[in-house]
N, C-alpha and C positions, 0 to 999 in steps of 0.2 A: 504493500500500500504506500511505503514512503516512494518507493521509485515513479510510483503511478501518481504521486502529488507532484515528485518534481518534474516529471515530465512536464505533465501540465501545464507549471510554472513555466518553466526552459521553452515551451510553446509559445506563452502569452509573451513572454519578454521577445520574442522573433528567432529564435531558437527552432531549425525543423526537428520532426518528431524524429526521424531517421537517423541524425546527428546523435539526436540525446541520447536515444535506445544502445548507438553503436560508442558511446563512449561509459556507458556503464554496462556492456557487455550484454545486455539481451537482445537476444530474437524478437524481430517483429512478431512472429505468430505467439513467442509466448506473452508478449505483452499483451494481444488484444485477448488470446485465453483472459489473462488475470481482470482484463474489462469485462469480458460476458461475464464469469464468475463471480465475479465481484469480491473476491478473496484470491491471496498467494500458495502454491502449491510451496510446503514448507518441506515435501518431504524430498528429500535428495539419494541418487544414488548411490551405493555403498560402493559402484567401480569407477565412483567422479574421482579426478585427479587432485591428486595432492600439493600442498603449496610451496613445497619445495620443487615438484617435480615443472610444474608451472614456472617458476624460479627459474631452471638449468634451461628451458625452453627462453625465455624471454633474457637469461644470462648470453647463451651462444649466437642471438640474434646480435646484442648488441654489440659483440665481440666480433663477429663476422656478419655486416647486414648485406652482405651477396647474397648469400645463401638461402635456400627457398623453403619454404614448408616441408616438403617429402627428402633433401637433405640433411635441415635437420633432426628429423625423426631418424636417418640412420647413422648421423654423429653420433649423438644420443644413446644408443646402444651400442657403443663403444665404452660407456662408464656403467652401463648399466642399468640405464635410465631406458627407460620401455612406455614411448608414447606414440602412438600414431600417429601417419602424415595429418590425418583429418583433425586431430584433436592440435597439432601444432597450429595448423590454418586460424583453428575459431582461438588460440589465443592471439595471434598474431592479427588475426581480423580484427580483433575488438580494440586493438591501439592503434588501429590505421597502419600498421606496419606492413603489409600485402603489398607489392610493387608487380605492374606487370609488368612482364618479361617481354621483353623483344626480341626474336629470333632473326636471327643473322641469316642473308641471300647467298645461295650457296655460289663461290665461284664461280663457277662454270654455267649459272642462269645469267649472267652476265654478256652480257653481245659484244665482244669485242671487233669483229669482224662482222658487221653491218654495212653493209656499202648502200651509199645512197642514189648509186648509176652506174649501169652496165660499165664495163672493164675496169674496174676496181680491183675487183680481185677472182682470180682463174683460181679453180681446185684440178690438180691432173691426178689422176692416179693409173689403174690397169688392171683390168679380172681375167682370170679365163676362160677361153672359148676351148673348145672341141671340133678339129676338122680334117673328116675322114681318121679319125680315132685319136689324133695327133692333137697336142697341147700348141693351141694359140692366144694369143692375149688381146683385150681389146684395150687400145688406149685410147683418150678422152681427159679433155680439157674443156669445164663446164662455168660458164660466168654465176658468180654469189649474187648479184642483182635478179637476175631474170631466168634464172637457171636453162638457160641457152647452152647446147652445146658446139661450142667453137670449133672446136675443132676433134677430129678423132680417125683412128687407123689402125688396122689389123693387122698385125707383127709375129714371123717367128719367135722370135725373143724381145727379151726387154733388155735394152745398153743404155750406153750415154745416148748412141747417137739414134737410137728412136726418140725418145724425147726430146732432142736438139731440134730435130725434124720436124716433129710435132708444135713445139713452142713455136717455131719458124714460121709452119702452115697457118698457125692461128694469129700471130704479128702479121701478119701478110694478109689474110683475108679480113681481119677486122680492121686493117689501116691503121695500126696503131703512132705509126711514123710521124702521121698524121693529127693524134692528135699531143695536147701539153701536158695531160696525166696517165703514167703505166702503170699498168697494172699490176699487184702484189699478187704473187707467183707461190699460192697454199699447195702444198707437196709434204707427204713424209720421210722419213729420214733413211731408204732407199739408197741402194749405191748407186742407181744409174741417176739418182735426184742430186745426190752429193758428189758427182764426179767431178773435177778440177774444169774440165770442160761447159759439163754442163750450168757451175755455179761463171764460168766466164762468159759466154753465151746472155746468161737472164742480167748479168753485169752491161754489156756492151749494148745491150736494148733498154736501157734503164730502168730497169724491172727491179723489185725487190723482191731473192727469195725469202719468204717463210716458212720451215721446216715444222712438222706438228711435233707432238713432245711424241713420246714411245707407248706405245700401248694406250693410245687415245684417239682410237678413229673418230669421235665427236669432233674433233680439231679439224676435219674435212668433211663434216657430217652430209651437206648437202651432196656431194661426190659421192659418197656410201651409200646416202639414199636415191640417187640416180641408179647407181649399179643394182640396187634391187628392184625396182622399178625395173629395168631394159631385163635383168636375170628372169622377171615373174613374167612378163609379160611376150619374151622375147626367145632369148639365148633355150630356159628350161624346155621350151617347148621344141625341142628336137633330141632327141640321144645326142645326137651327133651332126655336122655339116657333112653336107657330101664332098664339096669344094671349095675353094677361099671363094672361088668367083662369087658362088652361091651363096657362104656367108656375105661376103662385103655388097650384096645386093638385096638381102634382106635386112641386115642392119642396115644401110644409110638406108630404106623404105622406111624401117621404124622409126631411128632418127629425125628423118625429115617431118612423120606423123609426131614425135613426142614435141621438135620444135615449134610445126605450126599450125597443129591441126588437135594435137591433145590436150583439152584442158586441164589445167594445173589449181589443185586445191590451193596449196600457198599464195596463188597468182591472183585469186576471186575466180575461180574458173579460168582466168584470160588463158591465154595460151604462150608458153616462154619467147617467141619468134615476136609477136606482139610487144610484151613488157619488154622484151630487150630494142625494138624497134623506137617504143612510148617515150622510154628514157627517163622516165617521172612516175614516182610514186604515188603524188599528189593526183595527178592529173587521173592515173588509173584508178582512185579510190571516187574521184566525182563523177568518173564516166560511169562506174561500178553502179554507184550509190545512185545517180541519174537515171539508168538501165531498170535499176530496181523500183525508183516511182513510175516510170513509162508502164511495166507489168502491173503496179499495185492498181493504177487508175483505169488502166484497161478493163482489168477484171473486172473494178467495182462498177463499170459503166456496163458492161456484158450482163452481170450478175441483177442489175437491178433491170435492163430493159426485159430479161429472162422475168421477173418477176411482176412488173408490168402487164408482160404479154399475161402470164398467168392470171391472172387476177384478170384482165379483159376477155379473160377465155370463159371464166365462171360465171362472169354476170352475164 
């Protein structure tokens, strides 16, 4: 009954009730109980805590205030002291001492490698093919803007100088000579990526390589998920090639479909030959978003003359 006067009071003076309730340690619901009843439940449990134990809980806070509810509860039984995360919480609740926690962005959700226009930055890599029973590789150098692939070729093996080849075909058919920013050059750490040639090569074009770290295919992630893309849709769907001819005339057919004819969920549906054409991100998001009122109002002019007719069909 006194806490239920001073409440009150603490009210009248402009005091919220919520305030008052949590600095003398009760519950809302048990304070409006002790209002309906109109009397105090005096009787307490015999497994409520003790006020020394209370004590070592509000001791190791103030000694360490990093430290969280369910921490301290297993500091705590380390002297012997045996109190639940939950019964740390409600003492800690009832002094305002509860801090929430903020959780740290894991490295790697971080976009380092965001380009804001096509030839920023090429990912190359190389998977396997199969032709006429025999291991070939397909290589592919795919732009991070527009996931466009620039360039690609089908090789007995992988050297320096397929890739030399390759950088060369892709500098050449996108003009890069041409224009005043080159492109960073996502590769992993490969010996034909790291040969002395092929790091003077991406030098004398003004390119900068970027090597990924080891055992971190995320680091060319959009490359990775190309190769499975062209694997599921493309390469798995034979045991085997019969011929290179035969391979390199079904892949650059799929190629040419994945650049200009396949729509790309990252892209808004566009198609990579498109966004890498567009050059703007901005621009593809109001054509996007445009596209999408042209359909919404169509409908809704379809759907109500449909419902018109109807209704003039009944009377």
């Amino acid at each position: 009954m006194r806490i239920i006067d001073e409440v009150k009071q603490l009210k009248a003076a402009g005091t919220k009730k919520t305030e008052a309730l949590r600095a003398f340690g009760v519950c809302r619901s048990t304070y409006y109980g002790w209002l309906q009843t109109g009397m105090v439940d005096t009787k307490a449990s015999v497994q409520r805590l003790t006020d020394g134990e209370r004590k070592a809980v509000i001791d190791i806070k103030k000694a360490q205030p990093q430290l969280s509810h369910r921490k301290i509860s297993g500091y705590l039984r380390w002297d012997g002291i045996w109190v639940s995360s939950s019964s740390c919480y409600r003492i800690l609740k009832a002094l305002n001492w509860v801090q929430p926690q903020r959780m740290r962005e894991a490295p790697w959700k971080v976009a380092h490698y965001e380009p804001f226009r096509p030839n920023t930055i090429w990912g190359e890599d190389w998977t396997i093919l199969t032709i006429a029973g025999l291991r070939y590789y397909l290589l592919t150098i795919i732009d991070y803007f527009s996931r466009y692939i620039v360039a690609w070729g089908i090789v007995r093996s992988v050297t320096q100088k397929e890739v030399r080849n390759l950088v060369a075909l892709a500098y050449m058919s996108e003009r890069i000579d041409e224009k005043d920013h080159k492109p960073m050059f996502r590769v992993d750490k490969g010996s034909p990526n790291m040969a002395h040639s092929t790091k003077r090569l991406i030098k004398d074009l003004e390119m900068m390589l970027s090597p990924a770290r080891a055992h971190r295919p995320t680091d060319n992630s959009r490359q990775e998920r190309w190769y499975r893309t062209v694997k599921q849709e493309e390469i798995y769907c034979y045991p085997t090639y019969p011929t290179e001819d035969i391979a390199r005339y079904l892949l650059d057919r799929y190629i040419h479909e994945y650049n200009d004819k396949r729509p790309h969920q990252a892209l808004w549906n566009f198609t990579p030959g498109y966004v890498h054409r567009l050059a703007n991100n901005s621009l593809l998001l109001e054509l996007y978003k445009e596209q999408v009122q042209i359909v919404k109002e169509r409908r809704i002019t379809f759907n109500r003359s449909q419902r018109t007719a109807i209704a003039s069909a009944s009377n």
